[in-house]
SELO-996044 format. One line per 4 residues: for each residue y, x, z of C-alpha. Coordinates in steps of 0.05 Angstrom, whole numbers, plus 5000, padded with zeros to 4 digits. Layout:
<rs>
Y:X:Z | ...
</rs>
This chain:
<rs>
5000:5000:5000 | 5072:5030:4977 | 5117:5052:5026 | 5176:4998:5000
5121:4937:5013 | 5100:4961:5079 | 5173:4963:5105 | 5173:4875:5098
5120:4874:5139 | 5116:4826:5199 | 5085:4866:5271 | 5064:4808:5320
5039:4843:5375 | 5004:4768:5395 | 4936:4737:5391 | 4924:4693:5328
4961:4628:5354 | 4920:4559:5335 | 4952:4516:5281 | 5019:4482:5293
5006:4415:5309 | 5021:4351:5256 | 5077:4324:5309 | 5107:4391:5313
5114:4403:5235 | 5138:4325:5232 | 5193:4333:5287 | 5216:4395:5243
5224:4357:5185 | 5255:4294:5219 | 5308:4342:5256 | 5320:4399:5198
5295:4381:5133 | 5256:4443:5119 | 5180:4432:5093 | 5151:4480:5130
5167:4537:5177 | 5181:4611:5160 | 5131:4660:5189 | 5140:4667:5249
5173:4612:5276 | 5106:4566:5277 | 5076:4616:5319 | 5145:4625:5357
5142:4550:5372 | 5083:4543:5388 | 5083:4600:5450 | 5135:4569:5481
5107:4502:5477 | 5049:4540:5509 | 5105:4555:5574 | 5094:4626:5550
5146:4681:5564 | 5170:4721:5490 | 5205:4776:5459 | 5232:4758:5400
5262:4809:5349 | 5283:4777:5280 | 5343:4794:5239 | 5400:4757:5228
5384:4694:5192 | 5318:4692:5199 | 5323:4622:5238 | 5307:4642:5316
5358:4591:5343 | 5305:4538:5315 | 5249:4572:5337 | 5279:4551:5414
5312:4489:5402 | 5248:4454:5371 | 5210:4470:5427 | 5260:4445:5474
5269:4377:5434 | 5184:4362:5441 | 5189:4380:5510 | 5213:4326:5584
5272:4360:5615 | 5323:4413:5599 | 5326:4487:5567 | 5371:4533:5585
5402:4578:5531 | 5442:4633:5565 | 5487:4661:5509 | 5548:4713:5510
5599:4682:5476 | 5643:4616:5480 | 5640:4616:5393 | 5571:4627:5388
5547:4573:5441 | 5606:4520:5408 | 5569:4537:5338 | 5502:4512:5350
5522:4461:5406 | 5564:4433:5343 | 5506:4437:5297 | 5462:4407:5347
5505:4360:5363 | 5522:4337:5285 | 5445:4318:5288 | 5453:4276:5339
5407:4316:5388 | 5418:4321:5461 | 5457:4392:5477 | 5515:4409:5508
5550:4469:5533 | 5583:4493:5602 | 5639:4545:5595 | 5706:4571:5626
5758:4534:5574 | 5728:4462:5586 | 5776:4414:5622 | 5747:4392:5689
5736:4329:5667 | 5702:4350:5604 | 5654:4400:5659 | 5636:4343:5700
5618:4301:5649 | 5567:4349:5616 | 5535:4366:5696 | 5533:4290:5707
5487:4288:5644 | 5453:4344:5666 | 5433:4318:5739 | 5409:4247:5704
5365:4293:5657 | 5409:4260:5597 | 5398:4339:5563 | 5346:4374:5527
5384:4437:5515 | 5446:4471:5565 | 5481:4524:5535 | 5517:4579:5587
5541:4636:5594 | 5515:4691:5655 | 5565:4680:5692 | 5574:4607:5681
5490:4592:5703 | 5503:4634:5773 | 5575:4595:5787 | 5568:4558:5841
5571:4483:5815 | 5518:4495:5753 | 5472:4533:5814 | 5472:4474:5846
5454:4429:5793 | 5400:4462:5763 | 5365:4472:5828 | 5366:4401:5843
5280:4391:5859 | 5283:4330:5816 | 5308:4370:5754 | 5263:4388:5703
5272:4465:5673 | 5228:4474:5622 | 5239:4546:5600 | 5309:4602:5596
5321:4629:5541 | 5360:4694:5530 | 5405:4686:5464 | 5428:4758:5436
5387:4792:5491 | 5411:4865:5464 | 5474:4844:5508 | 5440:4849:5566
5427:4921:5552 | 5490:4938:5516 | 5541:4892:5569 | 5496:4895:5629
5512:4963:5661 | 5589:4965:5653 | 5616:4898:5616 | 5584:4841:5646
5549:4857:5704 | 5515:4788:5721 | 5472:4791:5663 | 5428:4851:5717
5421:4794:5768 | 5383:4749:5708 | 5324:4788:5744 | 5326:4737:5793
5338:4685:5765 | 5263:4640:5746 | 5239:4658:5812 | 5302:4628:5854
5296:4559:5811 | 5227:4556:5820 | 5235:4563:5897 | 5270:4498:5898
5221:4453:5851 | 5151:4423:5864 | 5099:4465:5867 | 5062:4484:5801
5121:4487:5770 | 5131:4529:5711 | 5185:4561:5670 | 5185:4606:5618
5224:4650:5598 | 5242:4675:5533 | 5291:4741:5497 | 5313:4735:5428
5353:4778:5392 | 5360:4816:5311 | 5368:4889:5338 | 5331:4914:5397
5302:4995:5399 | 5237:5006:5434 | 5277:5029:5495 | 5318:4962:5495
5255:4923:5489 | 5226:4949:5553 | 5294:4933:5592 | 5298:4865:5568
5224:4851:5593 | 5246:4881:5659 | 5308:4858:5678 | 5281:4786:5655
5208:4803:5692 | 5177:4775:5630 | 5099:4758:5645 | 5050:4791:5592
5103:4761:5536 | 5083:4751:5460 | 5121:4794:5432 | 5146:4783:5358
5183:4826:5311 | 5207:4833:5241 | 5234:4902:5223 | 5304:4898:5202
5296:4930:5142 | 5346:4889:5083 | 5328:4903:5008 | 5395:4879:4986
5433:4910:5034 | 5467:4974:5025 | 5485:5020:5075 | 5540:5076:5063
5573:5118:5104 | 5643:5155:5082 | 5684:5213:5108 | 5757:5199:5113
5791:5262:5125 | 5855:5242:5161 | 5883:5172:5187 | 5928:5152:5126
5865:5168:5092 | 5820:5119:5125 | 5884:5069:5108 | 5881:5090:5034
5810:5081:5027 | 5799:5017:5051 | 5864:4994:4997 | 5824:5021:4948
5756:4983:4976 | 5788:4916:4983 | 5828:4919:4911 | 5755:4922:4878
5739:4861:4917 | 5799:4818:4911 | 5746:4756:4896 | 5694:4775:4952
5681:4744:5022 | 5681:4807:5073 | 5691:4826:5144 | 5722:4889:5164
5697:4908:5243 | 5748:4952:5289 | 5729:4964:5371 | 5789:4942:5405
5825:4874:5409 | 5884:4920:5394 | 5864:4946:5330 | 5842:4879:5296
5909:4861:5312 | 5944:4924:5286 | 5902:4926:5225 | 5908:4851:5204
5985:4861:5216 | 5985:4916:5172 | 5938:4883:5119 | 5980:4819:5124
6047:4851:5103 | 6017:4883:5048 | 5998:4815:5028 | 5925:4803:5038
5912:4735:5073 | 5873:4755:5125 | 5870:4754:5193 | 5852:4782:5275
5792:4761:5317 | 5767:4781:5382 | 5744:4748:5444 | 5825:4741:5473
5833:4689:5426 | 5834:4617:5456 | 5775:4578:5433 | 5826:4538:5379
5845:4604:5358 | 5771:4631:5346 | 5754:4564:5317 | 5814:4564:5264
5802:4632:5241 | 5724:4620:5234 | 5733:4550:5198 | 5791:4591:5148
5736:4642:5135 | 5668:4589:5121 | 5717:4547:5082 | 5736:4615:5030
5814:4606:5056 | 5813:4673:5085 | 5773:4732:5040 | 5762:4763:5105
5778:4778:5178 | 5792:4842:5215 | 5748:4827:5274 | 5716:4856:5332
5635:4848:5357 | 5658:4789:5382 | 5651:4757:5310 | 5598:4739:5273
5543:4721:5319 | 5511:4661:5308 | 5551:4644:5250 | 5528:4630:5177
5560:4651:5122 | 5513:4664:5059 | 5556:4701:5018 | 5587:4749:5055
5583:4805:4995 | 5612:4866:5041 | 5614:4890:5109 | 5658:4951:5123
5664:4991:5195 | 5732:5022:5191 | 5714:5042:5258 | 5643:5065:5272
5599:5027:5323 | 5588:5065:5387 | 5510:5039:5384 | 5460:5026:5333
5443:4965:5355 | 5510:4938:5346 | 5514:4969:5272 | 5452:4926:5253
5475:4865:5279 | 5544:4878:5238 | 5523:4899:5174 | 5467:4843:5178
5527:4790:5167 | 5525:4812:5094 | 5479:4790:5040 | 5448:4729:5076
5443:4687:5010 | 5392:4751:4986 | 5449:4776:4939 | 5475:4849:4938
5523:4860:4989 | 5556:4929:5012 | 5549:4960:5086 | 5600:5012:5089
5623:5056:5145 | 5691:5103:5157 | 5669:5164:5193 | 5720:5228:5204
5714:5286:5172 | 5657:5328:5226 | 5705:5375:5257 | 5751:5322:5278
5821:5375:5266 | 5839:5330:5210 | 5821:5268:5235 | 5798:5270:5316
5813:5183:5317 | 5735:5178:5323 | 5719:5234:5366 | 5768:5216:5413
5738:5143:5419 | 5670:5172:5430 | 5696:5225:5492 | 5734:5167:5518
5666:5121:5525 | 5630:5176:5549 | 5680:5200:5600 | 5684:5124:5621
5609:5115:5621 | 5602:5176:5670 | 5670:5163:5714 | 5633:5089:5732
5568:5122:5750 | 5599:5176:5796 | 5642:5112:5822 | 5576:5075:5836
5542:5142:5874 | 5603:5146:5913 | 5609:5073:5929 | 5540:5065:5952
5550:5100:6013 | 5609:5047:6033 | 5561:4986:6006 | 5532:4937:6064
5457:4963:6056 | 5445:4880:6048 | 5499:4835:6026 | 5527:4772:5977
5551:4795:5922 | 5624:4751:5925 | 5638:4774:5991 | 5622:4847:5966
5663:4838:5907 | 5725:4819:5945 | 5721:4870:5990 | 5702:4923:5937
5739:4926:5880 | 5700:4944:5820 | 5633:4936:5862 | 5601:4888:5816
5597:4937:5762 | 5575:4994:5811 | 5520:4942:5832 | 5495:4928:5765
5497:5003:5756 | 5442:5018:5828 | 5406:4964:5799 | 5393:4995:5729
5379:5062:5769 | 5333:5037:5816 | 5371:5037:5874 | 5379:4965:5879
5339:4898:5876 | 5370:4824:5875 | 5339:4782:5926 | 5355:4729:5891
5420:4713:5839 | 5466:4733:5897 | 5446:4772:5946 | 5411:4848:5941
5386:4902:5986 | 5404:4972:5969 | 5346:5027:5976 | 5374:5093:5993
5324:5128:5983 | 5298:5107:5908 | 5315:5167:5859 | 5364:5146:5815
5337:5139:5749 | 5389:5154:5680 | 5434:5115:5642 | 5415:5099:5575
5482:5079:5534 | 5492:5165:5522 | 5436:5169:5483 | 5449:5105:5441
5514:5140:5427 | 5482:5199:5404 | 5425:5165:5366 | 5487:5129:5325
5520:5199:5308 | 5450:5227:5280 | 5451:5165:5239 | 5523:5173:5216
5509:5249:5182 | 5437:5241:5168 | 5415:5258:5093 | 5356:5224:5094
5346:5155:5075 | 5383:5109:5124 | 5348:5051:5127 | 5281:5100:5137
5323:5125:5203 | 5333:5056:5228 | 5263:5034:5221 | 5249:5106:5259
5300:5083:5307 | 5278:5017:5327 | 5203:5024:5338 | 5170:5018:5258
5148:5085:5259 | 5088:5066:5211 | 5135:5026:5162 | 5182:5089:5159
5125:5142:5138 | 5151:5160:5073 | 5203:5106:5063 | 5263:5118:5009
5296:5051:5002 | 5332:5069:4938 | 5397:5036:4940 | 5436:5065:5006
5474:5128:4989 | 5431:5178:5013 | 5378:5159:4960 | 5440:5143:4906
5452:5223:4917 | 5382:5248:4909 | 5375:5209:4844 | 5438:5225:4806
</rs>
């Protein structure tokens, strides 16, 4: 079997799964139209049916959102879908809700009135699916609710796990105390209760994999995956030598594509803002997106951009997730991702209708004299990275050896990070959701974001075929043996 025909391969490290059931396929239909499923989603469905905990690795648009919500539809009582971001739950809460199916959604900008409502229907089990954020399942008033003995909880499912693992440490600390999370709520219902849990995500390395089934205690999971491997998308990586050549380049990129839909991805709130500025006065209709916008704001920009008013947006990682736009025909990183994982999930916005579409990536020239923008971002994560895990050492000596995380938090500034950060080491286990115990003398074990960094820099200047290093990189080892994909630049080069 060819190299190129191995890489489409499906791994599902699961035992053959029985066939779906007739009222399964028929609820599918009824619900989304779609004759039959996509491998794997049958086999998806029918684990968690099974209450089985998963790992689920598919790229982006490969349909995992259905392979939860069906489940959750066939099933008495609710699921709960924790998910990162306000635009990504309001996208498929919309969806669901456009289908006249049973969600709703529990988040920071709802009016209290509009927050009651939605826990009112949750306590009188009006809901098959809940969509929250970390933060807003361990707030006190959705706590209470869902650990009501009467309520049903049929299973929690992680949305865009690779958060947990890329937020979790230094960003947003309450997705660490997720490892408590099942065996709190099952505490306060009948006994025999079950609930399983579930991870799904498009990028996840072998190393993020076995973090995810930790922090979420996942018991002997099926684990699915799909390499990410796209034959229409191609990746390219160019040197810009100094800053007002990174600006001239992309001029020149976007004035070949005055027709095309596109999104250009920057790091900072601040430089989608500078750059759509910029952009704007030059005349391209475009415009900034990051997660400071007000859910209006996000919402206008993303309806602009499905509906072809906009070409593109100048957007951080906040964009994109969870929503579908086919032809998307170029994805440029004027900034480079810090991780891999994030890269993957960017560039995997392109090309969804199976068309050609363009993954290109700014990087500064390698000594950085000419052009240190990139270098400099890198030291500063780094330097950041390391500052909060000396903080965390030094703050564990002041910590209560036991305590509650609010009344920590208020006394410590910054603790709730520094917690998150024992926890990952070792030196820490929740109790439950909100209160720990700190063991002093656990060796602390390393952080992992510094090597995801450096993994992303061997990508950047590699020669060899790129999408061979990023089946390397996330565990398709076999797959990769002798893999030349052909169209990223890399292989362009060695053919011309």
């Amino acid at each position: 079997m060819c190299a190129r025909r191995r890489a489409h391969l499906l791994l599902i490290m699961n035992p053959i799964a029985p066939p779906i059931r007739p009222e399964v396929l028929a609820k599918f239909q009824q619900i989304w139209g779609y004759n039959d499923f996509r491998p794997p989603q049958g086999e998806i469905v029918h684990s968690l049916l099974a209450q089985r905990d998963a790992l689920i690795i598919m790229p982006t648009g490969g349909g995992k959102s259905i392979c939860f919500q069906l489940p959750a539809m066939l099933q008495t009582g609710v699921t709960l879908v924790v998910s990162p971001l306000v635009a990504l739950m309001e996208n498929q809460v919309q969806e669901l809700r456009e289908r006249n199916l049973p969600a709703a959604l529990i988040h920071a900008e709802l009016s209290s009135s509009q927050r009651q409502k939605t826990l009112q229907a949750l306590e009188r089990q009006q809901l098959k699916l809940l969509y929250l954020s970390p933060e807003t399942l361990l707030s006190k008033s959705v706590w209470e609710r869902i650990s009501l003995p009467h309520l049903k909880i049929n299973g929690i499912i992680l949305d865009e796990a690779h958060c947990l693992v890329q937020w979790g440490e230094t960003f947003r600390p309450t997705y660490r105390r997720l490892t408590a999370v099942r065996p709190a709520l099952l505490q306060s219902k009948p006994k025999g209760t079950t609930i399983c849990m579930a991870a799904f995500t498009a990028t996840a390395e072998p190393l993020a994999q076995k973090t995810i089934k930790k922090v979420l205690d996942l018991k002997h999971p099926a684990v699915f995956r799909i390499n990410p491997y796209r034959n229409n998308l191609n990746p390219n990586v160019r040197i810009v030598w100094t800053p007002n050549d990174r600006k001239i380049q992309l001029l020149k990129f976007l004035q070949k594509r005055k027709t095309e839909s596109g999104l250009i991805y920057v790091r900072t709130r601040q430089d989608s803002e500078s750059l759509a500025f910029w952009l704007h006065q030059l005349g391209y209709s475009t415009i900034a997106y990051h997660a400071g916008l007000s859910a209006e704001e996000r919402r206008s920009v993303e309806s602009e951009w499905l509906a072809g008013k906009i070409l593109f947006v100048v957007c951080t990682c906040a964009f994109g997730m969870g929503i579908n736009k086919p032809d998307v025909r170029w994805v440029l990183h004027y900034q480079a991702p810090l991780l891999l994982s994030e890269y993957v999930q960017e560039i995997g916005r392109g090309g969804r209708d199976g068309k050609p579409a363009e993954a290109l990536t700014f990087i500064s020239e390698p000594t950085g004299w000419f052009n240190p923008e990139d270098k400099q971002r890198q030291q500063f994560f780094e330097n950041t990275i390391y500052q909060q895990q000396i903080d965390a050492q030094r703050l564990i000596k002041n910590l209560p050896r036991t305590g509650e995380v609010s009344a920590v938090t208020k006394e410590f500034p910054n603790s709730a990070i520094a917690l998150s950060l024992l926890h990952s080491r070792g030196q820490l286990t929740w109790i439950d959701p909100f209160n720990y115990v700190i063991n002093l003398e656990a060796g602390s074990q390393k952080i992992a974001p510094l090597d995801g960094a450096k993994e992303m820099n061997r990508y950047l200047n590699t020669k060899k075929c790129r999408w061979q290093f990023l089946l390397n990189a996330f565990g398709f080892e076999e797959e990769a043996e002798n893999f030349a994909c052909g169209h990223c630049d890399n292989c362009c080069k060695k053919m011309t």
